[in-house]
N, C-alpha and C positions, 0 to 999 in steps of 0.2 A: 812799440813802434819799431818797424825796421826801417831800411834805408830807401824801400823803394817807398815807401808814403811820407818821410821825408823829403824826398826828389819830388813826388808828386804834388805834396801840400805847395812845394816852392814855384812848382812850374803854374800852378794854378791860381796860386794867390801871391807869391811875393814875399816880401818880408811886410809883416805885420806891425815887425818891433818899435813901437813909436812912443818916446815919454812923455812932447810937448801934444800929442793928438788927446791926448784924457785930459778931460774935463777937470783939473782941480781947480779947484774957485777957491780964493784967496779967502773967502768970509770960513770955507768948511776949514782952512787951516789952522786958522786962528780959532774957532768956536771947538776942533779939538783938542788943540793946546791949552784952553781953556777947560777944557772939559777934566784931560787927565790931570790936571794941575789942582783942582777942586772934587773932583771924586774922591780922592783919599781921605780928605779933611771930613768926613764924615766918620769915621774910624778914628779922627779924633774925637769928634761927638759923642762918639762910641765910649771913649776912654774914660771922658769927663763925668758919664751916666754910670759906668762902673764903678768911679773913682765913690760918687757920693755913695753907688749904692754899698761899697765895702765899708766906707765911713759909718752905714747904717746899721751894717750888720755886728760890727766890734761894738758898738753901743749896743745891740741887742742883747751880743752874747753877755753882754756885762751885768746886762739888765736879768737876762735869766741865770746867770749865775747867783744873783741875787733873792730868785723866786721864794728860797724858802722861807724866806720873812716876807713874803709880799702876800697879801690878802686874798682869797680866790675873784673877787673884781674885780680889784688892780690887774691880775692875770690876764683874766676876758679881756679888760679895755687894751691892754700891751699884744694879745693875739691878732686883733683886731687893727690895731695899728700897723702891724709888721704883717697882714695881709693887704693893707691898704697900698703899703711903700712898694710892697712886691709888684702889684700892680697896676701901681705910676711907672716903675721901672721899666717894664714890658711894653708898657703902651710906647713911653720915649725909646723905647731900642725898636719898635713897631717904625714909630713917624717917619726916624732917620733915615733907616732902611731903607724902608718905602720911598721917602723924598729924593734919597740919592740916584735909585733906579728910575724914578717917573723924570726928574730934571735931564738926564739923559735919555731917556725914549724920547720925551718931547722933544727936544731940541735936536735928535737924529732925525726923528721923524718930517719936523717942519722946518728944520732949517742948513742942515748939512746934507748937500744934494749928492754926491759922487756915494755909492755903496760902499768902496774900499773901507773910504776913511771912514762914514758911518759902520761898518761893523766892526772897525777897532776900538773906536768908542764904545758901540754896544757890549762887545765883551770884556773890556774891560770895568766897566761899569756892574757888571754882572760880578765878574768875579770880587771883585771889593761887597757889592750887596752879599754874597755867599760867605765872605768872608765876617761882615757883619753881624751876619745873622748866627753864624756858629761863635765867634765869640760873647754876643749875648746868652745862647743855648748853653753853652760850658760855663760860663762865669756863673750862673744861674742854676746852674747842679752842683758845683764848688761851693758856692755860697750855702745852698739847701745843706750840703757835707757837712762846711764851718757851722752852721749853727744845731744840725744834729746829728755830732759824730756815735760815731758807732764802733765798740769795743777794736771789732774785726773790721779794718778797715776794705770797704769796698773800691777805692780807688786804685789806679794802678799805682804802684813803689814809686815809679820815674818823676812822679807828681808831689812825691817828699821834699824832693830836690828846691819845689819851687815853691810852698803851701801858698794855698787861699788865707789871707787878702795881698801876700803879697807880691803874688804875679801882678797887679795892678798896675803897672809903669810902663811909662811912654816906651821906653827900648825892649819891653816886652812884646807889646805892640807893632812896635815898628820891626823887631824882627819877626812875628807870623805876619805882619804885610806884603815881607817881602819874602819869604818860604816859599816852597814850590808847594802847599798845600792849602786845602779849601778847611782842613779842621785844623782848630784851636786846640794848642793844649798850653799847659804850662811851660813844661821843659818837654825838648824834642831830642832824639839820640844824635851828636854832633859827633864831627869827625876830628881827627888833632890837628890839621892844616889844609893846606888849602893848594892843591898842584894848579899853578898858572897856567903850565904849557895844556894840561888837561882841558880847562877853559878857551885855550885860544883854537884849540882842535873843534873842538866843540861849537864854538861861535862862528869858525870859519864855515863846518857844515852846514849853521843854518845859513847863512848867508848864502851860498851856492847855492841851496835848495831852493832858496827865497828867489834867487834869483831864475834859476829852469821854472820855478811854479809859474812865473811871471811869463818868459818863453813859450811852456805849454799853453796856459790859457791865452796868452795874445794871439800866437800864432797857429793853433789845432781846437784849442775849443771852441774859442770864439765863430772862428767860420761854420762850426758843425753845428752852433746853436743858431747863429742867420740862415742859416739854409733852411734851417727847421720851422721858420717863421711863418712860411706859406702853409707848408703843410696841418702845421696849428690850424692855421684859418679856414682851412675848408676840410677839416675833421677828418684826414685822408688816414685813416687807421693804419693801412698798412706801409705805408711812407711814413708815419709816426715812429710804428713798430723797429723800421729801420734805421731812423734817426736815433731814436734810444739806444738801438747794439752799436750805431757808431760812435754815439757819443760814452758810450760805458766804456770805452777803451784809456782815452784819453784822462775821463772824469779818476776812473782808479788811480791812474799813473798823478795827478794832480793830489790826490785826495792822500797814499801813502805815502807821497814827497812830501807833505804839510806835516801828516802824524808823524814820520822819520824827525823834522825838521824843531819839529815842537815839543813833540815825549820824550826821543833821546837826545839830540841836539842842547835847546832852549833849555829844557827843565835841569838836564842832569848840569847846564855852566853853571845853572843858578843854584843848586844845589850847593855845586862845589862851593861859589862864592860865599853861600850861607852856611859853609861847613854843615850842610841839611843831614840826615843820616839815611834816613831811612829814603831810598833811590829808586824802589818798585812804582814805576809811574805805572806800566801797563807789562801783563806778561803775554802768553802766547793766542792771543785773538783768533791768529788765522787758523789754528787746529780747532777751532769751540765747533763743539757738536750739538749743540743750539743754538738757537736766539737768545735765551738768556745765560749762555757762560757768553757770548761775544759781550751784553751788554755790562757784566760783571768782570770782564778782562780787558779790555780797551783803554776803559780811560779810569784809571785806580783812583785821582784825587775828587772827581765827582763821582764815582761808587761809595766811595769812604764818606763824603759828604751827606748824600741818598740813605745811604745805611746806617748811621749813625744821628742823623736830626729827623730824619722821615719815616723810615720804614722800621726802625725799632722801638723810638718809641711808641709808634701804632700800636706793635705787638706787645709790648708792653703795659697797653690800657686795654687790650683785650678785644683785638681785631683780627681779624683771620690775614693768612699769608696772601690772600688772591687781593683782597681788599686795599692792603698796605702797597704791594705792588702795581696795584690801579693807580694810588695816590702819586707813586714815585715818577709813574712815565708819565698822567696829568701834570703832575709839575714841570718834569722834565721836555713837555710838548711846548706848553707856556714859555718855557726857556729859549727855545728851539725859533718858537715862531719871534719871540724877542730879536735873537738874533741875525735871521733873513730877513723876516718881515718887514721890520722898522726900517731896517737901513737902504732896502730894495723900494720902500713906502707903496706897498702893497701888503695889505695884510690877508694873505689867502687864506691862513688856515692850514697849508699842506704840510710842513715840517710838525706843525700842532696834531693832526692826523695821521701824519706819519708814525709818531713816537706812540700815537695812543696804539696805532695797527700790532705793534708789538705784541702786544699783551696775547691775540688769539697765537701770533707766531711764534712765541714761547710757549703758551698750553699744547700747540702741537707739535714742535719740537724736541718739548721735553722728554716725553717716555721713550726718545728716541738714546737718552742718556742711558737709559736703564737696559734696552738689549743688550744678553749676553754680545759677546762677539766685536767684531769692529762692523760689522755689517750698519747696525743702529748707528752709531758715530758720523762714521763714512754718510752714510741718509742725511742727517743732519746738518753734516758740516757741507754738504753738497748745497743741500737748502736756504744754508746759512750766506753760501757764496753767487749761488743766483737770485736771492731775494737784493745782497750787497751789490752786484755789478748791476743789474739789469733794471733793478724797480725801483732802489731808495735813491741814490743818490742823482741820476739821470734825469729822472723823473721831473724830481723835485730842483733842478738846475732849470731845465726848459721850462716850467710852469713858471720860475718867479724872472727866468729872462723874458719870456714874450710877453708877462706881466709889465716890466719894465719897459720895455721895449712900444708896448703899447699907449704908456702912462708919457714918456719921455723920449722916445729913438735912444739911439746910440749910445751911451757913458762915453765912446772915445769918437771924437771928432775929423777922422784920420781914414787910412783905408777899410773901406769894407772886404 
């Protein structure tokens, strides 16, 4: 933006900035305060399922330490038991899961009406479900470890530090709760202190940012997406076409404020305060010379997530690499539309479609990696940036606003 479309946005519309015009309904504040204060406790759930199943496992190993005096039926019946408990254990780290994610859909969905606060709930909720699910997935390959070690140990060293059964405790827990990352391990590489003033830099950033994201969308996108509202309705393609380039201006400036605000901002305070170690949230996105190094460089703690619960153990049971990557952006759309969808209460589809579209714009992308030269690169990383301004994110803002718009008017009660 320069100064003459700030002069103009002013002279045309005013100030926008209004915090009593939104709609927050006192039931949505309470039902998220509610929400994030019970979400956790499911991660205790978590804990309690692990707790018995480690209890399970030291009786096993004691048991088959025992085997050579045991009978070959004894054996059968003891195989069979300890496939049984395995999966009780699965199905209870299944329900949790599962329960914790659908009590929060449902309740964004039918009863927390403002978007904001429903998709803070939704992502949040998400992220404890992700973090659920990889603590059962790891505790569940530790355990397989514990009860069939192997000469040459397959685990990484750093996991000595902490052995299976005895990561099992609550302050083990509680700190990957609160880690800036979506995988579970036992022990994570920690830092020797902790710079305050580094945190308060940090914290200050987001705040500012938080606060222009707020700026921006009140006062420039908002107007660009009402305007856009007619031309929706009478399918005016090339008044569509224009509203997209001028909403893609505003949307980037919106969208890297957030990622600025939340990758290095949020993540690296929280780091610091968890003396975290490892600080690679995301590296250089904007240089990716395809669609799949962007989706592989952006956001590191859901790549690491993806690639370690989804995509290798596919490859691992003997799936091809096109397959495995199908599964990840299927899950990853599912995510996607979770988190617009429900909390906009519209469930279109488009973020779900969107993540799947990926898949060809990687297959063609990609041998765009492989030209000699920078010629291929430069192609790619071009493609990469007008599929980003123009098509994905634009797009997908105007379809779930005049969605909303249509279901409900306004979210802010104040000027148009």
């Amino acid at each position: 933006m320069n100064l003459r479309l700030v002069v103009e946005n002013y002279m045309k519309y005013g100030v926008l900035l209004c915090i009593r015009c939104h709609d927050y309904r006192r039931k949505d504040i309470l039902l998220s305060t509610l929400l994030y204060a019970l979400v956790p406790c499911h991660l205790f759930v978590a804990y309690i399922i692990e707790l018995g199943a480690a209890q399970h496992a030291k009786s096993a190993l004691s048991r088959l330490k025992r085997s050579d005096t045991t009978p070959a039926k004894d054996l059968f019946q003891l195989s069979r038991s300890f496939q049984a408990t395995w999966y009780t254990i699965a199905w209870a780290h299944g329900i949790n899961a599962t329960f914790c994610l659908f009590v929060t859909t449902y309740t964004v969905y039918y009863h927390i009406h403002h978007p904001l606060i429903g998709t803070i709930c939704q992502i949040h909720a998400i992220i404890v479900w992700l973090k659920n699910c990889s603590y059962a997935f790891t505790n569940r390959d530790l355990r397989h470890a514990y009860l069939n070690p192997q000469p040459p140990s397959t685990l990484p060293e750093i996991y000595s530090q902490c052995p299976y059964p005895r990561n099992v405790t609550i302050s083990n827990l509680a700190y990957f709760w609160w880690a800036p990352t979506l995988v579970y391990q036992p022990v994570y590489p920690r830092s020797s202190s902790i710079r305050w003033l580094f945190v308060a830099k940090r914290i200050a950033e987001c705040f500012g940012l938080s606060m222009f994201i707020w700026l921006a969308s009140a006062q420039y996108a908002a107007p660009v997406l009402r305007n856009s509202l007619d031309k929706l309705r009478t399918m005016n393609i090339a008044s569509i076409l224009e509203r997209l380039m001028k909403l893609s201006t505003i949307s980037l400036i919106i969208w890297l404020a957030g990622f600025f605000a939340i990758f290095q901002s949020l993540l690296n305070a929280l780091a610091e305060i968890m003396r975290f170690g490892d600080r690679e949230f995301y590296t250089d996105w904007w240089n990716s010379p395809s669609m799949g190094s962007y989706w592989r460089t952006w956001n590191k703690p859901v790549y690491y997530f993806m690639r370690r619960h989804i995509y290798s153990p596919l490859i691992g049971r003997g799936f091809s690499n096109k397959f495995a990557s199908a599964m990840v952006f299927l899950f990853s759309g599912f995510l996607h539309e979770l988190m617009v969808g429900v909390p906009t209460h519209n469930i279109l589809g488009v973020a779900f479609v969107g993540m799947v579209v990926q898949l060809p714009m990687i297959a063609i992308t990609a041998p765009l990696e492989k030209v000699k030269g920078v010629n291929g690169r430069v192609l790619g990383n071009c493609i990469f940036w007008v599929s980003f301004c123009l098509v994905g994110q634009p797009l997908a803002a105007l379809l779930y606003f005049f969605a909303w718009q249509g279901k409900y008017g306004s979210v802010s009660q104040g000027k148009a």
